[in-house]
MIGUPA-435099 format. One line per 8 residues: number of its first residue (from 1); for each residue x, y, z of N, C-alpha, C. Coordinates in Angstrom, 2 decimals. Atoms other than C-alpha are relative to their C-alpha. Example, Ala and Ser with C-alpha at 12.3 -4.5 7.8 and 13.67 -1.06 7.14 Angstrom:
BEGIN
1) 0.89/-1.19/0.00/12.30/-4.50/7.80/0.90/1.20/0.00 ~ -0.82/-1.19/-0.06/13.67/-1.06/7.14/-0.77/1.09/0.73
This chain:
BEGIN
1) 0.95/-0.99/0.46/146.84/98.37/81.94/-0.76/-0.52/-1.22 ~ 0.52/0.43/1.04/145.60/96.06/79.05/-1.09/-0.28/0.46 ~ 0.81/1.10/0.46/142.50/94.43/78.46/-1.59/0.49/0.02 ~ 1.06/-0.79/0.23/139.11/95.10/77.65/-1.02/0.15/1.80 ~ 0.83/0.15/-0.90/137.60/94.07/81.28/0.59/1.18/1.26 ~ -0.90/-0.77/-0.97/139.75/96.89/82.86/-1.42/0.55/0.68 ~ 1.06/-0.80/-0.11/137.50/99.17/84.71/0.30/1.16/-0.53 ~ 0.34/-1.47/-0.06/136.84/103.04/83.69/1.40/-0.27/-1.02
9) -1.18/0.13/0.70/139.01/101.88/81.01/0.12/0.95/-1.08 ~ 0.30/-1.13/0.80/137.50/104.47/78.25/0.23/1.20/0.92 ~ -0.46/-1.44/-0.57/138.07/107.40/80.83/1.57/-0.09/0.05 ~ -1.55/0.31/-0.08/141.65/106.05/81.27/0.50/0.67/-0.84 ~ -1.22/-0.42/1.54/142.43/106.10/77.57/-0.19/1.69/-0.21 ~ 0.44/-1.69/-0.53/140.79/109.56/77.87/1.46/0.79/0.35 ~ -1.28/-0.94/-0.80/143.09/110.82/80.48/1.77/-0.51/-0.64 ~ -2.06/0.47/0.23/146.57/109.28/78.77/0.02/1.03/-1.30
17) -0.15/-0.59/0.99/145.67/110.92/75.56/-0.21/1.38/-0.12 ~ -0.39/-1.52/-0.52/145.33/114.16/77.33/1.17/-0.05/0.18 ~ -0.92/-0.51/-0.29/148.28/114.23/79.06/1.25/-0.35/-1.21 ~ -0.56/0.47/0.53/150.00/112.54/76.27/0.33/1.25/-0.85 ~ 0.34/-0.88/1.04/148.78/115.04/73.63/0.69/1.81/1.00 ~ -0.67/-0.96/-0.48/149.74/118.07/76.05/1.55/-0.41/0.02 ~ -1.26/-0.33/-0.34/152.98/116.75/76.83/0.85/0.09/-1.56 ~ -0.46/-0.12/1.42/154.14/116.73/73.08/0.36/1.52/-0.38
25) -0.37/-1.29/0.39/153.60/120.15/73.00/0.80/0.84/1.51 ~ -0.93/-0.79/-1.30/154.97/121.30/76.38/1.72/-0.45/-0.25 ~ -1.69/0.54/0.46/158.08/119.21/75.76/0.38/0.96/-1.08 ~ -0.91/-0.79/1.42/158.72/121.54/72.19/-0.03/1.39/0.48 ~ 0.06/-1.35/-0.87/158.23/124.45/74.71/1.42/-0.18/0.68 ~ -0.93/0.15/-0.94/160.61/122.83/77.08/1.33/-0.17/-0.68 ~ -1.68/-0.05/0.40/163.50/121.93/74.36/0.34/1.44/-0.94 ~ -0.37/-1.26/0.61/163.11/125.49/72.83/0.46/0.73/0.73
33) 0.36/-0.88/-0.86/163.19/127.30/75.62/-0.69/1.37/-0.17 ~ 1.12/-0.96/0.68/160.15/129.66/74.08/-1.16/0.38/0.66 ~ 1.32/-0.34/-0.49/157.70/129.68/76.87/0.13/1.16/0.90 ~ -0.25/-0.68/-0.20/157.31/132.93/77.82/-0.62/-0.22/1.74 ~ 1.02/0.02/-1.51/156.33/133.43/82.06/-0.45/1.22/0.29 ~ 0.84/-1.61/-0.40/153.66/135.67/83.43/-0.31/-0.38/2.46 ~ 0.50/-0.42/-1.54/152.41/136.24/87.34/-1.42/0.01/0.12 ~ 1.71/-0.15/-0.28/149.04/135.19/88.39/-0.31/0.36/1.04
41) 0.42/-0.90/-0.61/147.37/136.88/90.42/0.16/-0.17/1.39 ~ -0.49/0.42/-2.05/148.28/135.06/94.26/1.63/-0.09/-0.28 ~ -1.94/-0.52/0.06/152.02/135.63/92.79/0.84/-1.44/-0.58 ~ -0.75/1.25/0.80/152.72/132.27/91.26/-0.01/0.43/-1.26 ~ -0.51/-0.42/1.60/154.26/131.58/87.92/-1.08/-0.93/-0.83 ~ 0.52/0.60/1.27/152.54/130.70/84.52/0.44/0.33/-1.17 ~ -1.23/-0.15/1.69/154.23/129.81/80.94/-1.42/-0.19/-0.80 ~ 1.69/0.52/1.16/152.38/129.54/77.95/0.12/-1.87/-0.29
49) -0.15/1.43/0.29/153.34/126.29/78.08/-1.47/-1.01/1.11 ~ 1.54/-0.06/-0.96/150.62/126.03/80.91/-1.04/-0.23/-0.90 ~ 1.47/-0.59/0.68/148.16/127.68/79.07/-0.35/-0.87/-1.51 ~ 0.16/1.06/1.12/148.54/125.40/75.92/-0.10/-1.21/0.60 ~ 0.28/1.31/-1.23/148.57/122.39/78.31/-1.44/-0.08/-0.02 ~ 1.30/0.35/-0.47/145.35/123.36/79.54/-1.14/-0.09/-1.18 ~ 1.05/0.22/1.07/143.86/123.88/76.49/0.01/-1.19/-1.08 ~ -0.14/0.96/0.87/145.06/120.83/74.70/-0.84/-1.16/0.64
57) 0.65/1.13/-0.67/143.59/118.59/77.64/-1.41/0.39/-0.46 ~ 1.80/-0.59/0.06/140.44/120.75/77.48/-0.61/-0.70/-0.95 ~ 1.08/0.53/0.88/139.69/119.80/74.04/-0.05/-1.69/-0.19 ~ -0.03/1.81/0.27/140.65/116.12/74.42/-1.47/-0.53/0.87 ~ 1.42/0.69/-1.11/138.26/115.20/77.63/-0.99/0.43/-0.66 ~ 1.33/-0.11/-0.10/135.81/117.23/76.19/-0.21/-0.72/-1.61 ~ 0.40/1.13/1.68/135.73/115.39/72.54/-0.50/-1.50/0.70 ~ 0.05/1.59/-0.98/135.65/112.11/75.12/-1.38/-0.32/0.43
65) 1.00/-0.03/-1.15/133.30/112.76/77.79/-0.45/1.91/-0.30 ~ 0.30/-1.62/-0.30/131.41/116.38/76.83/-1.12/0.28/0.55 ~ 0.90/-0.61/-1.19/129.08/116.21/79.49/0.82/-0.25/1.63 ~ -1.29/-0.51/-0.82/132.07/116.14/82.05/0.41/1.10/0.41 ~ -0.39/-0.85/-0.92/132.63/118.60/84.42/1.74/0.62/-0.21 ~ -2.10/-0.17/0.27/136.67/120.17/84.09/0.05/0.81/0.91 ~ -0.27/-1.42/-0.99/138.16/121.97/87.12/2.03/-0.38/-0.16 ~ -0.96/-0.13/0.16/141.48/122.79/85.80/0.82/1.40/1.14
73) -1.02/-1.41/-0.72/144.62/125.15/87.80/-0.32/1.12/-1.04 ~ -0.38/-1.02/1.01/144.74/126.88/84.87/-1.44/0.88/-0.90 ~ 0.84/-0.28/0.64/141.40/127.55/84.11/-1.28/0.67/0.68 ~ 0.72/-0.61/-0.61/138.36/129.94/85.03/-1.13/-1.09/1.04 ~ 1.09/1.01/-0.37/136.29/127.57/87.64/-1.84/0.37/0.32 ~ 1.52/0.20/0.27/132.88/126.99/86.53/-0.76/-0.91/1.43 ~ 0.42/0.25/-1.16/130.88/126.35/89.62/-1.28/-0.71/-0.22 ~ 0.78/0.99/0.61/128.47/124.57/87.44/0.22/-2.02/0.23
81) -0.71/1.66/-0.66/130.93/121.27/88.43/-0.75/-0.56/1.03 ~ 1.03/0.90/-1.18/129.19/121.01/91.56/-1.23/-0.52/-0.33 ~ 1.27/0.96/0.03/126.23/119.79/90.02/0.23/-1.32/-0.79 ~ 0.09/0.50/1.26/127.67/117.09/88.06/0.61/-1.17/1.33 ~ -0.26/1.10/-0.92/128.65/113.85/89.77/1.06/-0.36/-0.45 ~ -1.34/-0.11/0.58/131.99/113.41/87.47/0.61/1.49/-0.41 ~ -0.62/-1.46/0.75/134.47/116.32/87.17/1.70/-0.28/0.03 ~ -1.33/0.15/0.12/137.89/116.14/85.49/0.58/0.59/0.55
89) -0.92/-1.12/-0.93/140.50/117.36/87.87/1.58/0.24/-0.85 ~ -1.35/-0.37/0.50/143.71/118.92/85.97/0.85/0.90/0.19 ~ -1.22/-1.18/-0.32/147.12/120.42/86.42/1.01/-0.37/-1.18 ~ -0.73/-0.04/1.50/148.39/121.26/82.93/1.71/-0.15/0.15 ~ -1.62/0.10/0.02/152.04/121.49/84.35/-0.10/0.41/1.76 ~ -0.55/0.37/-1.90/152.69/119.93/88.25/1.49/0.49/-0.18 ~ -1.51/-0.81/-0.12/155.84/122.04/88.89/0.48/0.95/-0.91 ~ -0.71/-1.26/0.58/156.07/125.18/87.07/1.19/0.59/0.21
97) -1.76/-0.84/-0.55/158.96/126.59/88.86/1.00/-1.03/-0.55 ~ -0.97/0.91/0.34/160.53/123.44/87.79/0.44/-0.22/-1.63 ~ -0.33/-0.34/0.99/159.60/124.00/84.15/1.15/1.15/-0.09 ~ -0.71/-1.32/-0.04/160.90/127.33/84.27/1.81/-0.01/0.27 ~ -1.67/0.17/0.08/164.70/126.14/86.04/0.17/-1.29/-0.68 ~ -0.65/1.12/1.51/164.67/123.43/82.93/0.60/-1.30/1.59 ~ -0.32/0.33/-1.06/165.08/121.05/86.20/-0.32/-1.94/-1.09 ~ 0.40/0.93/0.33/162.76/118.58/84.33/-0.78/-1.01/0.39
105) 1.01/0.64/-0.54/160.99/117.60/87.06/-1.32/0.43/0.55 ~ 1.32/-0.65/-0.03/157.53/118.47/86.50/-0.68/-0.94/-0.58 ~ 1.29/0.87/-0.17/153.98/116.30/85.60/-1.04/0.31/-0.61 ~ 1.65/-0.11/0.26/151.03/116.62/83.68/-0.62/-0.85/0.43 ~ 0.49/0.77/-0.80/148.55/115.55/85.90/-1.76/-0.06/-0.78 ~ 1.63/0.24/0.20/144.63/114.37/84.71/-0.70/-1.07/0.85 ~ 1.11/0.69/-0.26/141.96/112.44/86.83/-0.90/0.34/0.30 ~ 1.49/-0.40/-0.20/138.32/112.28/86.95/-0.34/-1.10/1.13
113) 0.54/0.54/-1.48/136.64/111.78/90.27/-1.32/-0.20/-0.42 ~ 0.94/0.44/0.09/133.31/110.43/90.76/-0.80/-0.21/1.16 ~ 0.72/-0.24/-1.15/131.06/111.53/93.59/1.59/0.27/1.46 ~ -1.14/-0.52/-0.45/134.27/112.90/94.76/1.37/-0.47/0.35 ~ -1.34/0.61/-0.41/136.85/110.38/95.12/0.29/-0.48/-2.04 ~ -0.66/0.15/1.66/139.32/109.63/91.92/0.06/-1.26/-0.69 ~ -0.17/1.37/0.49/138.50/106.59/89.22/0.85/-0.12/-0.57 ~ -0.61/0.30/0.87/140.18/107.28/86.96/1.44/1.08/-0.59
121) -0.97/-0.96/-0.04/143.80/108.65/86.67/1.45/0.20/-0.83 ~ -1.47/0.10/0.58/147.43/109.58/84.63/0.80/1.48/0.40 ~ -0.81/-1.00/-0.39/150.30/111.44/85.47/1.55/-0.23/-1.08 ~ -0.97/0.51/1.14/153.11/111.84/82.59/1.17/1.35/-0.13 ~ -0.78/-0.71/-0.17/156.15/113.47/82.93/1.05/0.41/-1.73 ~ -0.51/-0.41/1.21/157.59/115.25/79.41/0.91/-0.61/-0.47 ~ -1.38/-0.06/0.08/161.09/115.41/80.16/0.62/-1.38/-0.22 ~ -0.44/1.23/0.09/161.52/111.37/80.15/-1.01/-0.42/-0.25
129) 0.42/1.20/0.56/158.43/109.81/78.98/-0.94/-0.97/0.82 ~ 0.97/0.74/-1.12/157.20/108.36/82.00/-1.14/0.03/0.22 ~ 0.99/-0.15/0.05/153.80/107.32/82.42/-0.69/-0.79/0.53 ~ 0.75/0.56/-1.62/151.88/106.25/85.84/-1.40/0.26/0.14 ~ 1.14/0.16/0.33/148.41/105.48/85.14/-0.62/-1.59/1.26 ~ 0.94/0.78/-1.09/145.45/103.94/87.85/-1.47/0.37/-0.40 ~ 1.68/0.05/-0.30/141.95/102.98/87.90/-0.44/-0.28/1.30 ~ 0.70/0.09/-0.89/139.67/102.50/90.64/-0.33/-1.81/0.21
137) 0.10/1.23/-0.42/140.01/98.70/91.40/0.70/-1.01/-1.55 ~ -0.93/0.85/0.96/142.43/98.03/88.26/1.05/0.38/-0.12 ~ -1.44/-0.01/-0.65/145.52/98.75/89.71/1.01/1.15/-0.47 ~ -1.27/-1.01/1.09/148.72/101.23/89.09/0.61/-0.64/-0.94 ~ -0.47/0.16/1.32/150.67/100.98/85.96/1.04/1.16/0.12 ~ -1.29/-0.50/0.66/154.15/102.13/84.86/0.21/0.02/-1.60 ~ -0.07/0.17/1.31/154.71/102.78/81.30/1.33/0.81/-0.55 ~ -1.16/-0.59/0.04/158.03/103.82/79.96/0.08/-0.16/-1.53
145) -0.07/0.25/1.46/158.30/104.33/75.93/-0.56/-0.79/-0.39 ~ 0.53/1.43/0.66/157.68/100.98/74.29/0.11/-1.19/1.01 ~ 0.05/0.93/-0.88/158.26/98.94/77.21/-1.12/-0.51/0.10 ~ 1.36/0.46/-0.95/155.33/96.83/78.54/-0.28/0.72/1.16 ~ -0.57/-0.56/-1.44/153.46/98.14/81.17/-0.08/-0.56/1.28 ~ -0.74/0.96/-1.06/154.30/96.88/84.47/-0.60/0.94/1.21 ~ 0.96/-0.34/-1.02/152.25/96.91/87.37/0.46/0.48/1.53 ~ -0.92/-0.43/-1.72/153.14/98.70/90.87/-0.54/-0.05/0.92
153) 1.08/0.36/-1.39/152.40/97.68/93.64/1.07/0.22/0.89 ~ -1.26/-0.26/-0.71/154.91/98.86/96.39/0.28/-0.88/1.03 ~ -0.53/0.12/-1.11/156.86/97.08/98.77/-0.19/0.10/1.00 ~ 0.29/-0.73/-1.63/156.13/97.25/102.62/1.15/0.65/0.37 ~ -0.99/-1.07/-0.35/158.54/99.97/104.37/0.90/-0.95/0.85 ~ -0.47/0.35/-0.99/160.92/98.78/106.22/0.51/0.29/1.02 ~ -0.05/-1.22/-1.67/162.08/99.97/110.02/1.62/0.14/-0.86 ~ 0.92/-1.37/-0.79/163.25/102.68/110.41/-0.92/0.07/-1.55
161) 1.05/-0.57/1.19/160.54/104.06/107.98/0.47/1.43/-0.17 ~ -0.76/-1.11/0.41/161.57/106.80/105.67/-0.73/1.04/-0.34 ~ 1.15/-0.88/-0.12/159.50/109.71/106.43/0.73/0.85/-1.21 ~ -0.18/-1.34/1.07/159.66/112.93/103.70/-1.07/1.08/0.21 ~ 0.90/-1.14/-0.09/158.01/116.32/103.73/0.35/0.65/-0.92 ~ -0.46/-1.18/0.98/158.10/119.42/101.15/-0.38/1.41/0.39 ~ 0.11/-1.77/-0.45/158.30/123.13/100.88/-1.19/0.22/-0.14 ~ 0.69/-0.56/0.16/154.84/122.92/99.43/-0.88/-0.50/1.04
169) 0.83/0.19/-0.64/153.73/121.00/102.58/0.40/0.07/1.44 ~ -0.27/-0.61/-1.50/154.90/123.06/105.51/1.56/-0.07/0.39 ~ -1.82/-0.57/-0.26/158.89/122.62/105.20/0.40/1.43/-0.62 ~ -0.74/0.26/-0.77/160.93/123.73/106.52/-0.86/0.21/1.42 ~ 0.79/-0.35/-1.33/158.83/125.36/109.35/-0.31/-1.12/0.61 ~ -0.16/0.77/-0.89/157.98/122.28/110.07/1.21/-1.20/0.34 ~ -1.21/0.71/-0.15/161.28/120.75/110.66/-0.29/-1.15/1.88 ~ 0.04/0.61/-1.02/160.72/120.62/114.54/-1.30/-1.40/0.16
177) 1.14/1.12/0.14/157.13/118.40/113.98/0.57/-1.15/-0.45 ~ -0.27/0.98/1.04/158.87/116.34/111.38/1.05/-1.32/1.45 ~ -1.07/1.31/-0.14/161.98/115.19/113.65/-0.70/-0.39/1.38 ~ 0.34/0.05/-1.37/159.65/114.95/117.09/-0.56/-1.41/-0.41 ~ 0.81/1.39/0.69/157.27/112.15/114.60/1.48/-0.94/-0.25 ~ -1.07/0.67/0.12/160.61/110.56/113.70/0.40/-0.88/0.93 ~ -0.51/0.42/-1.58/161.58/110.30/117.24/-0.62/-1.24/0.82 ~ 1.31/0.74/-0.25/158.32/108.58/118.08/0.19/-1.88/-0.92
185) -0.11/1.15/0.69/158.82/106.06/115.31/1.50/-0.79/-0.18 ~ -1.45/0.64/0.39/162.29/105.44/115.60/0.98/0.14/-1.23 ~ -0.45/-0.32/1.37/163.19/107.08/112.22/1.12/0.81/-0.11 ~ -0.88/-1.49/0.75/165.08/109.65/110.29/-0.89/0.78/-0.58 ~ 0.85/-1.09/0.89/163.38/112.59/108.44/0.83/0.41/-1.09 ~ -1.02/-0.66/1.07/164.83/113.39/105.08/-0.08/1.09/-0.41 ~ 0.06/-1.80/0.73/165.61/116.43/103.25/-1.20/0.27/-0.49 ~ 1.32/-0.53/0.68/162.53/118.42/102.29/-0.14/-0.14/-1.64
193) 0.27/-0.24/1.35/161.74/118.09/98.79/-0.10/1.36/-0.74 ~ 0.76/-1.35/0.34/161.22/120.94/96.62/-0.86/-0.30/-1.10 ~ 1.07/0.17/1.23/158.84/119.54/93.81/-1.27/-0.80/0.92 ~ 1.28/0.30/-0.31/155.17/118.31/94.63/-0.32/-1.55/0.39 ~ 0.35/1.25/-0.37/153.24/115.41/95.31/-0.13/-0.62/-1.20 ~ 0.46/0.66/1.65/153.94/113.59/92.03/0.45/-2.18/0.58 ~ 0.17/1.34/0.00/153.48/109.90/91.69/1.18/-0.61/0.15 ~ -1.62/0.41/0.25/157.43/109.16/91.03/0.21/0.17/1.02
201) -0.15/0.07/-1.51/157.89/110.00/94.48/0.82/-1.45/0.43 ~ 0.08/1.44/-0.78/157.34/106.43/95.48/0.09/-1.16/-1.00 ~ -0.34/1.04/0.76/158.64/104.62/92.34/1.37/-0.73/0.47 ~ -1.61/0.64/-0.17/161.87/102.49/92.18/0.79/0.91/-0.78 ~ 0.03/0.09/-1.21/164.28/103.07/93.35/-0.67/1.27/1.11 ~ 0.87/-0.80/-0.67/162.01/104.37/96.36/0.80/0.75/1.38 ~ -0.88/-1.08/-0.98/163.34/107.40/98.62/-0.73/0.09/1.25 ~ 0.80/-0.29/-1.05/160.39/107.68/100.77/-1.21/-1.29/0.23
209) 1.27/0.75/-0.09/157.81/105.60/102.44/-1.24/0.71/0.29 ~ 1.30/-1.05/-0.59/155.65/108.22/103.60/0.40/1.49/0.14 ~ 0.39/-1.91/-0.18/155.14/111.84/103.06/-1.16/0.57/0.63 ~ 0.83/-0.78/-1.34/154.04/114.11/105.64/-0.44/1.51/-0.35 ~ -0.26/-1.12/0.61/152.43/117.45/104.72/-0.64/0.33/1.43 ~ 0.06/-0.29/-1.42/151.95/119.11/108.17/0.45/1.50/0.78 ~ 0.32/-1.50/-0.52/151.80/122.84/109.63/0.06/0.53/1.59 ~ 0.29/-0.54/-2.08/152.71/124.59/113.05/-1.02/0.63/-0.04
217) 1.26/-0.55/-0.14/149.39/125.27/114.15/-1.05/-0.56/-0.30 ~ 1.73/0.20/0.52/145.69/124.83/113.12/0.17/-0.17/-0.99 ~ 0.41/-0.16/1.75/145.85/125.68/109.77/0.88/-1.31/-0.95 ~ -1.22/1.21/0.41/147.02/122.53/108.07/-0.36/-0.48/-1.59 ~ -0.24/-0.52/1.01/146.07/123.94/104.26/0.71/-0.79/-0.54 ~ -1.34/0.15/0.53/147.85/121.76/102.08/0.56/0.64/-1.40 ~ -0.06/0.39/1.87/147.61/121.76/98.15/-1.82/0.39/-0.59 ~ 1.11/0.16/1.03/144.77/122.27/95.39/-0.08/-1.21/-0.05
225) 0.16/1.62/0.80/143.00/119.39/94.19/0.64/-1.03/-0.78 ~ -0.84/0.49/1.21/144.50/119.00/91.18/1.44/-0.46/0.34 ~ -1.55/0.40/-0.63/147.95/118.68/93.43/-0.17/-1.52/0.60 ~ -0.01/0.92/-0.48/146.71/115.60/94.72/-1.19/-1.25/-0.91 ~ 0.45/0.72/0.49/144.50/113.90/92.81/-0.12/-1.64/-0.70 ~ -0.81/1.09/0.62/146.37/111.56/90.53/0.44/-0.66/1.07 ~ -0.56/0.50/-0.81/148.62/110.37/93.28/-0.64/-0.54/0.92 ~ 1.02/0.99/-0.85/145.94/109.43/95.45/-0.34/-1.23/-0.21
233) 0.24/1.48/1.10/144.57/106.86/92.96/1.26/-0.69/-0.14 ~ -0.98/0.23/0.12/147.85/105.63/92.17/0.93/-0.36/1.29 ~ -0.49/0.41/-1.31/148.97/105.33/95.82/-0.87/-1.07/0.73 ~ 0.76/1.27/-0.23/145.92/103.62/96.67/0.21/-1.63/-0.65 ~ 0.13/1.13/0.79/145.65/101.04/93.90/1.51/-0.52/0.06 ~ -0.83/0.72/0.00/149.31/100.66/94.41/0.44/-1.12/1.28 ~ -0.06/0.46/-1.39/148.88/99.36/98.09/-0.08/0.62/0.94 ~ -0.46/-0.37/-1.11/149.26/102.08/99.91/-1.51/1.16/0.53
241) 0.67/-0.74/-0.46/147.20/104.99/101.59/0.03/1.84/0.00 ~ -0.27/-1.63/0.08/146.56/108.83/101.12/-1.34/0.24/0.70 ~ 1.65/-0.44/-1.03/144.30/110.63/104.18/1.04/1.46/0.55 ~ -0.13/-1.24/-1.02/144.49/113.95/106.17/0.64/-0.77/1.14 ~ -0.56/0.62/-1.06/146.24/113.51/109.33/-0.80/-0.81/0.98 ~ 1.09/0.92/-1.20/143.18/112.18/111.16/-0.04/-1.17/-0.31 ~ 0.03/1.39/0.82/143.49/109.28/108.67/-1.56/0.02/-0.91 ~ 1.24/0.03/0.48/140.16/110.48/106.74/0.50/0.48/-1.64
249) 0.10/-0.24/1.69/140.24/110.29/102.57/-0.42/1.12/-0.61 ~ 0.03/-2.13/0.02/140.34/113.49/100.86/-1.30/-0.12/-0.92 ~ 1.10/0.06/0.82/136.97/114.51/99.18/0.41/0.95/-1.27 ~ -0.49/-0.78/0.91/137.36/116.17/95.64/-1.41/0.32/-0.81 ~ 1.51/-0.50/1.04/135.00/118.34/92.99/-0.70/0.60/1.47 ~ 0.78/-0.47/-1.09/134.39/120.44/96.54/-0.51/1.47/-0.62 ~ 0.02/-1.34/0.39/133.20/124.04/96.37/1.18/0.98/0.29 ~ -1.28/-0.71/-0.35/136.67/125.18/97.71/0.87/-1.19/-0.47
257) -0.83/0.69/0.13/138.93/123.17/95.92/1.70/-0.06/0.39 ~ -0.55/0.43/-0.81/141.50/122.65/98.50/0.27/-1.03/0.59 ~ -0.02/1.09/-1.19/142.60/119.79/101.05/0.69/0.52/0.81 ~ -1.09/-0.20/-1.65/142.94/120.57/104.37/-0.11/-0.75/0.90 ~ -0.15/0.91/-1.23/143.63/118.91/107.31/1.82/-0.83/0.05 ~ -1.18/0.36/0.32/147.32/118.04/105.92/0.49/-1.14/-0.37 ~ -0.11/1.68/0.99/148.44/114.79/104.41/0.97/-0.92/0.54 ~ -0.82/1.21/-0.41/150.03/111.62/105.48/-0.44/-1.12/-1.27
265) -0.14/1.27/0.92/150.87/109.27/102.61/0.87/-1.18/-0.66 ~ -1.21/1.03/-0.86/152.50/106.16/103.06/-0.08/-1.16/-0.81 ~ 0.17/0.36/0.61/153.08/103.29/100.99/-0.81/-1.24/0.53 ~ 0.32/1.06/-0.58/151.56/100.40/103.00/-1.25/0.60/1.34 ~ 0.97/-0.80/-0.85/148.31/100.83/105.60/0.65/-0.11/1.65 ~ -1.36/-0.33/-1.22/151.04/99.84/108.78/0.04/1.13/0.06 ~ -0.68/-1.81/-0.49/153.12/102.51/108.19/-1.04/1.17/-0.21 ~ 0.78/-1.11/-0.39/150.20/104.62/107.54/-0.07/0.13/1.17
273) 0.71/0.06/-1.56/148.35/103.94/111.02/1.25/-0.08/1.01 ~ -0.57/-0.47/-0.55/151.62/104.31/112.48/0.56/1.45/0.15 ~ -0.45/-1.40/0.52/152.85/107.62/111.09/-1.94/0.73/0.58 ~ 0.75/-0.66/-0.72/149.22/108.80/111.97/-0.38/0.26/1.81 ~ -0.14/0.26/-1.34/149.65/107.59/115.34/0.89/0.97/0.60 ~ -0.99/-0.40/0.18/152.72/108.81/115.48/-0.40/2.23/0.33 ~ 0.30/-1.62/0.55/151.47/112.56/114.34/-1.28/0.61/1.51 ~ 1.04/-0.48/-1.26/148.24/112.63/116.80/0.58/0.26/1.45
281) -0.34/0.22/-1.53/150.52/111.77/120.12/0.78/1.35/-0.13 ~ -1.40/-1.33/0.08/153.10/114.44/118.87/-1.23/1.29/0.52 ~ 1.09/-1.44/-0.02/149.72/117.04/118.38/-0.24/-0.19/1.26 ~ 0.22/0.20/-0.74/148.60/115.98/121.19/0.76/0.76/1.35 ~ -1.15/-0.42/-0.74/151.59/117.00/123.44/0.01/1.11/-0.32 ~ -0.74/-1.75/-0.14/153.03/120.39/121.88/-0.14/0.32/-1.33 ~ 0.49/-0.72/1.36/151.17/121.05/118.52/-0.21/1.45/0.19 ~ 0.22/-1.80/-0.14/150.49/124.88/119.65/1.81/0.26/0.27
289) -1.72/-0.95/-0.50/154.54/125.20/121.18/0.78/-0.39/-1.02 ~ -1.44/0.61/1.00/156.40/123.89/117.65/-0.04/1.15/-0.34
C-alpha cells in the first residue's frame, strides 16, 4: 500500500482515515457497552454507535473530497449523487446485530466508486485492528497494527471447492440450491454464515472459496450497496471475482441502491466460471421446484 505512484492513492488515505477515525470511537462504544439501540423503520437495529460512525466518516471524506457525493446506510439519501460521477459508498457499522451480541465481528466499511464501479476502498474491523485496503489496479493490502502491509492475493481453490452462503444471502431457504450446486461440482456446502460479506471472509486461514448469495425463485435481492462494495474491490484486486449469478459486475451509485440478481464470489476466475456454470444448469433444471 506504499508509495507515491499508487493509484487513487489520496482517496485511499481518505477512506483509511475514515474508517480509522470512526473505529476509535465505535470501539469506546464497544468496550463500554454505552451504545444505546433503536429500530429503524424496515425493523433493523441501530446504536448510536452507528450514528457517530456515520457522522465521523461524513466529516472526514467531506474535509477530503467536498465535492463528493456520500450515500451512506445510515444516512438520509440525497438523490443529488446521481449526478455526480464519484459517490462515497458507506456502512458506518457492517454487522450491527453483531455489535450489539459484543460478538466482535463487525466492519466499518468506506469506498468510492467512479462511474459506478469501486476505486477506491477500506474495510477495518474495531474489535482487532484489522485493516484490508484496495485500489483499482494497485492491489489488496492487509494491515495489522504496526506490522507492514502485506499484499493479498489469494490462492487458487482447490477441488472440492469450498462453497459458503449466509442468512443475509438466502440461507437457509436456500439449503436445497446450495447442496444441488455442490453436487454438480463435486463439493461440500458449508454452514451458513451469520455475518455479511466482509472482506475477512477470504483471508488466511481461508474457510471459503466462493460465496453464493442465491434465492428460491426470481427474486434474487441480495444486499445494499454499501454491503458489497468494499469487498468487491478487494476481491477483485486480490485475484478473484465478484458478479451476479449471470457472471455480470455489479453497478453502484444506482438510483435504487441495491444488487440484484444474487452474488457469486469466488476467489479465482476458474472457480468463478465454474460455480456460475454450476448455478445456471441447476436454474435451469428446477429453479421454480426448490
Amino acid at each position: 500500500m506504499n508509495g507515491d505512484k499508487m493509484p487513487h492513492r489520496e482517496e485511499l488515505a481518505a477512506a483509511v482515515a475514515a474508517v480509522r477515525a470512526a473505529g476509535a470511537v465505535v470501539r469506546d462504544y464497544y468496550d463500554g457497552a454505552t451504545a444505546a439501540t433503536y429500530e429503524k423503520s424496515d425493523g433493523s437495529p441501530v446504536t448510536d454507535a452507528d450514528i457517530a460512525a456515520d457522522a465521523i466518516i461524513r466529516e472526514v471524506l467531506t474535509r477530503h473530497f467536498p465535492d463528493d457525493a456520500i450515500l451512506s446506510e445510515e444516512s438520509r439519501d440525497d438523490e443529488l449523487r446521481l449526478e455526480e460521477a464519484r459517490c462515497w459508498i458507506v456502512d458506518p457499522i457492517d454487522g450491527t446485530e453483531q455489535f450489539i451480541a459484543r460478538t466482535g465481528e463487525f466492519d466499518i466499511l468506506v469506498a468510492l466508486v467512479e462511474n459506478g464501479r469501486p476505486i477506491a476502498a477500506a474495510g477495518f474491523q474495531p474489535a482487532t485492528g484489522v485493516l484490508v485496503t484496495a485500489t483499482d489496479g494497485g492491489g489488496a493490502w492487509l494491515c495489522i497494527d504496526a506490522a507492514p502491509d502485506r499484499r493479498i492475493h489469494f490462492d487458487p481453490a482447490a477441488m472440492p471447492i469450498r462453497l459458503g452462503s449466509s442468512k443475509w444471502f438466502g440461507a437457509p431457504e436456500n439449503d436445497a440450491i446450495m447442496r444441488a450446486v455442490a453436487e454438480r461440482l463435486g463439493s461440500g456446502a458449508a454452514r451458513p454464515a451469520t455475518t455479511g460479506f466482509s472482506p475477512r471472509l477470504f483471508l488466511a486461514p481461508r474457510a471459503l472459496d466462493c460465496m453464493i448469495g442465491v434465492r428460491p425463485g426470481n427474486d434474487q435481492t441480495m444486499a445494499a450497496e454499501w454491503d458489497f462494495a468494499v469487498t468487491d474491490l478487494v476481491i477483485h484486486e486480490a485475484g478473484g471475482r465478484v458478479t451476479d449469478l449471470a457472471g455480470d459486475p455489479f453497478q453502484y451509485n444506482k438510483p435504487a441502491p441495491r444488487n440484484r440478481g444474487g452474488l457469486v464470489a469466488a476467489v479465482d476466475s476458474p472457480t468463478h466460471a465454474w460455480v456460475v456454470a454450476a448455478i445456471e444448469a441447476e436454474r435451469g433444471e428446477s429453479w421454480q421446484d426448490v
